[in-house]
C-alpha positions, 0 to 999 in steps of 0.5 A, spaced: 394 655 972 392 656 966 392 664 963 386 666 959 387 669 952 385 675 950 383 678 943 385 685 942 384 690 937 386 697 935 383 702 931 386 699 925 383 693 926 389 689 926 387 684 932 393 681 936 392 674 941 395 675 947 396 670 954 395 674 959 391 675 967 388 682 964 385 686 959 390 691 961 396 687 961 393 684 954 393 691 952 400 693 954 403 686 952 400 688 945 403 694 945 410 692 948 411 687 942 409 693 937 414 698 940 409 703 942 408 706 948 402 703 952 400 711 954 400 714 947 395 719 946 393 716 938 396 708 938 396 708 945 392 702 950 386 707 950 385 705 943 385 698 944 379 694 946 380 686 949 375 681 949 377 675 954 376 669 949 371 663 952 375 656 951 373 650 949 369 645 954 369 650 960 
């Protein structure tokens, strides 16, 4: 099974493309790759918003 792709952004804009089965994980994967901790009140996963991107020909 294929994994969707997640388009996630945080408050300073910087938008990151994450393979993931959630928008959570997506979150937490983005925040593991930048070495911040996913319950970090300021820079956190709370911080972050996920969209799931639509792919092509579904």
């Amino acid at each position: 099974m294929i994994m969707p792709v997640y388009q996630v952004r945080d408050l300073a804009g910087q938008i990151s493309l994450v393979e993931a089965r959630t928008t959570e994980e997506a979150k937490r994967l983005v925040c593991k790759r930048r070495g911040i901790r996913p319950d970090d009140y300021w820079v956190g996963t709370r911080t972050m918003t996920a969209r799931r991107i639509k792919e092509e020909g579904n």
